[in-house]
C-alpha positions as CSV (number, residue, x, y, z in Angstrom):
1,X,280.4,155.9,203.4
2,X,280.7,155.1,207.3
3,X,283.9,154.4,208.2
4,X,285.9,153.3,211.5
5,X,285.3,156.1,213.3
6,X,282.6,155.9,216.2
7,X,278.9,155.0,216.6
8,X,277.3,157.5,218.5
9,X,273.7,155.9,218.2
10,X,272.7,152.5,217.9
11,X,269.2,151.8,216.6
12,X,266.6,149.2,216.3
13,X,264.1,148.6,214.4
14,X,260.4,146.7,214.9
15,X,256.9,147.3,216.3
16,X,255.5,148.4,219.5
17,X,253.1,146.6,221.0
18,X,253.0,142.7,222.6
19,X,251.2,142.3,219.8
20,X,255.0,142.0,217.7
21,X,257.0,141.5,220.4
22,X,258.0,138.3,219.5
23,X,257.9,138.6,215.6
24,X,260.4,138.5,213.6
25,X,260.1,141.7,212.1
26,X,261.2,142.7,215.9
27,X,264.2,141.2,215.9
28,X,266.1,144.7,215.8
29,X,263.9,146.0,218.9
30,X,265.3,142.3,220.6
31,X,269.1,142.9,219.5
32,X,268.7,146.5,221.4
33,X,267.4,145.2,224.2
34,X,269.6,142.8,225.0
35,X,272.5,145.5,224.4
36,X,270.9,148.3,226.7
37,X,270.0,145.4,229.6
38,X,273.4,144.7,229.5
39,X,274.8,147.5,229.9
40,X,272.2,148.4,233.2
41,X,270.5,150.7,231.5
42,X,266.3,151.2,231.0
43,X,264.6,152.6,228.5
44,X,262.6,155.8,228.9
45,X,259.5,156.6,226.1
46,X,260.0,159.7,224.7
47,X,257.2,161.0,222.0
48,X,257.7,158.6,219.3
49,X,260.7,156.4,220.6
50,X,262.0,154.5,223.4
51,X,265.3,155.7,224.3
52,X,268.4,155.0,226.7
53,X,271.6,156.9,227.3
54,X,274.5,155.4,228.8
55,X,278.2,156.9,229.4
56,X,278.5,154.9,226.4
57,X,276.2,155.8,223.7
58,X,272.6,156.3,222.8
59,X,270.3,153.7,222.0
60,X,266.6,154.4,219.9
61,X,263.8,152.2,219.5
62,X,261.0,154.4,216.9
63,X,257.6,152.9,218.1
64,X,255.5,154.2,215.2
65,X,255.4,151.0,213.6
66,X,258.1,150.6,210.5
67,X,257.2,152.2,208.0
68,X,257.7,155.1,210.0
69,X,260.6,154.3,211.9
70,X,262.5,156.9,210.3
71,X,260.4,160.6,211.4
72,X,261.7,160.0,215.2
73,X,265.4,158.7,214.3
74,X,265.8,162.0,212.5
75,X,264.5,164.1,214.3
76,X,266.4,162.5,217.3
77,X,269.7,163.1,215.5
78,X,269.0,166.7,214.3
79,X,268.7,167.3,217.7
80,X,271.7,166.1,219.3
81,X,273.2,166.6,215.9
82,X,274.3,162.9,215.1
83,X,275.8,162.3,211.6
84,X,274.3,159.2,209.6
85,X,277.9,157.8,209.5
86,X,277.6,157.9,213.0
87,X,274.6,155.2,213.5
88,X,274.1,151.3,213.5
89,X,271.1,150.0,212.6
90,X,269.7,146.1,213.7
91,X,266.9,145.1,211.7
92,X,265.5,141.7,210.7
93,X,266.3,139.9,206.7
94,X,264.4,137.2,204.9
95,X,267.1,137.4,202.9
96,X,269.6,136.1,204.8
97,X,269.3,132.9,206.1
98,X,268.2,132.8,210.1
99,X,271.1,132.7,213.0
100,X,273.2,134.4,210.8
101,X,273.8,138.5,210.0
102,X,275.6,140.6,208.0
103,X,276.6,144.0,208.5
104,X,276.5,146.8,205.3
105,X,278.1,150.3,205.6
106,X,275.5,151.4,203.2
107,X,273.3,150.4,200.4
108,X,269.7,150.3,199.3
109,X,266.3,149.1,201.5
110,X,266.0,145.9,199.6
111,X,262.4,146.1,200.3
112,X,262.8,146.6,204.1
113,X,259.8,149.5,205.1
114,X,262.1,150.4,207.8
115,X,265.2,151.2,206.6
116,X,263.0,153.0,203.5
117,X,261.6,155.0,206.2
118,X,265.4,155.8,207.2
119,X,266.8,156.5,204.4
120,X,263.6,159.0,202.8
121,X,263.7,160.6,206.7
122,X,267.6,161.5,206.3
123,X,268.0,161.5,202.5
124,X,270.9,159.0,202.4
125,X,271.7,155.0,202.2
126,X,275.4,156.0,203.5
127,X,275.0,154.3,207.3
128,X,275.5,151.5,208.4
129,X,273.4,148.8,209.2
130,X,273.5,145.2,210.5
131,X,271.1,142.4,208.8
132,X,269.7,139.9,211.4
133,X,269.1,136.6,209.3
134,X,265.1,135.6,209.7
135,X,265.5,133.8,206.1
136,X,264.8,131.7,203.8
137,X,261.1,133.1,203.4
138,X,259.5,130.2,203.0
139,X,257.2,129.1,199.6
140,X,253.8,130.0,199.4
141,X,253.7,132.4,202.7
142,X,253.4,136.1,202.2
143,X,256.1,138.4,202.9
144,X,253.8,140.0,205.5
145,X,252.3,137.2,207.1
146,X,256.4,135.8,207.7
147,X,257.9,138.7,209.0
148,X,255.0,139.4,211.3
149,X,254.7,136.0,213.1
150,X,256.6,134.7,216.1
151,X,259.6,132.8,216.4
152,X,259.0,129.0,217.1
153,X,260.3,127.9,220.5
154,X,262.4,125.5,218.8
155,X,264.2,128.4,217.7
156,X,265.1,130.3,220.9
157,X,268.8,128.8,221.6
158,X,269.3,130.2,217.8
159,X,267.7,134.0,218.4
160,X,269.2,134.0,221.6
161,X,272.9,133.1,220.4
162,X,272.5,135.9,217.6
163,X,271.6,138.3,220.8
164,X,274.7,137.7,222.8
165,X,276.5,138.3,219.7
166,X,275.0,141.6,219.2
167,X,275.9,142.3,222.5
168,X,279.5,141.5,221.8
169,X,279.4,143.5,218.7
170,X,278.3,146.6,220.7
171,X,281.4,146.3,223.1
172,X,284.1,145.8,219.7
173,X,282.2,148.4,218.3
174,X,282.7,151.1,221.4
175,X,285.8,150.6,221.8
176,X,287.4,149.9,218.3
177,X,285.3,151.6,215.8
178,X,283.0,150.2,213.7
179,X,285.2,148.7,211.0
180,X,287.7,146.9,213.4
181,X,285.6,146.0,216.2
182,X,283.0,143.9,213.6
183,X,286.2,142.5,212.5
184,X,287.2,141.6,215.8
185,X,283.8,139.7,216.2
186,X,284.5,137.9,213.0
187,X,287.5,136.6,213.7
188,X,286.0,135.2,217.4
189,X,283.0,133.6,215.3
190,X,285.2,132.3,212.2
191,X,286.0,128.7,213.3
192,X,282.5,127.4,214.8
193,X,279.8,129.6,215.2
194,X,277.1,129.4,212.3
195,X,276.9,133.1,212.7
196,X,278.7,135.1,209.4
């Protein structure tokens, strides 16, 4: 199981394409974004994945849709020989409820194609992984057909908050470790922040 010790990558997951852009399901892509812009950095497309490098870390975007997202993330970190205890992955969750996220060091896909893909692609659950809240999925709507449409302008302030505070996690995170820098965001959000 992932512990303290530093994240070398930090990946995100969606689809490429405007088509998604501004889907739900890309709310990982969106969380990486936001990270890499601040930092100054761009993003360079590289076979099957957008990636940027910093004096920091490395960031990875797979842009083979999903349920694939795993093929380039591995072999990304055979190559530069990155240990899955040494990732973070930002993907969207129905089931947890929207503007808020939770953070696993581990664990199963709960029906999320993208972290399947991971997990088959590097035969392990044991990395960790931050849940971006797109829930409840609402009655009557399929799965699919949730996931895959955009965010109502009504909800920007909401997405956007949840961004900055990915951004904040990626600085705690850099410099403390993964355990105590999520901690450290925690403990800034705990009094009023609808963000747990």
């Amino acid at each position: 199981m992932p512990k303290s010790g530093l994240i070398k990558l930090f990946v995100g997951l969606g689809n490429p394409g405007e088509k998604y852009k501004n889907t739900r399901h890309n709310f990982g892509f969106k969380a990486l974004d936001c990270i890499v812009e601040s930092l100054g950095q761009k993003w360079k497309t590289d076979n099957m994945a957008d990636i940027s490098v910093s004096t920091k870390a490395s960031f990875i975007k797979p842009v083979t849709y999903m349920n694939l997202s795993g093929e380039p993330l591995a072999a990304f970190m055979k190559y530069y020989k990155i240990k899955p205890s040494e990732i973070l992955v930002f993907y969207d969750d129905f089931a947890v409820a929207f503007g808020s996220w939770k953070i696993r060091m581990s664990g199963s896909a709960g029906g999320h194609n993208g972290i399947s893909s991971i997990i088959s692609c590097l035969g392990t659950q044991e990395f960790a992984r931050v849940k971006l809240g797109i829930g409840p999925l609402p009655e009557k709507i399929p799965t699919a057909n949730f996931v895959l449409s955009n965010f109502p302008r009504e909800d920007n302030e909401t997405v956007n908050n949840v961004l900055n505070k990915c951004v904040e996690l990626f600085n705690a995170v850099d410099s403390l470790g993964l355990e105590k820098g999520w901690a450290k965001v925690m403990e800034t959000l705990a009094n009023n922040s609808g963000v747990n």
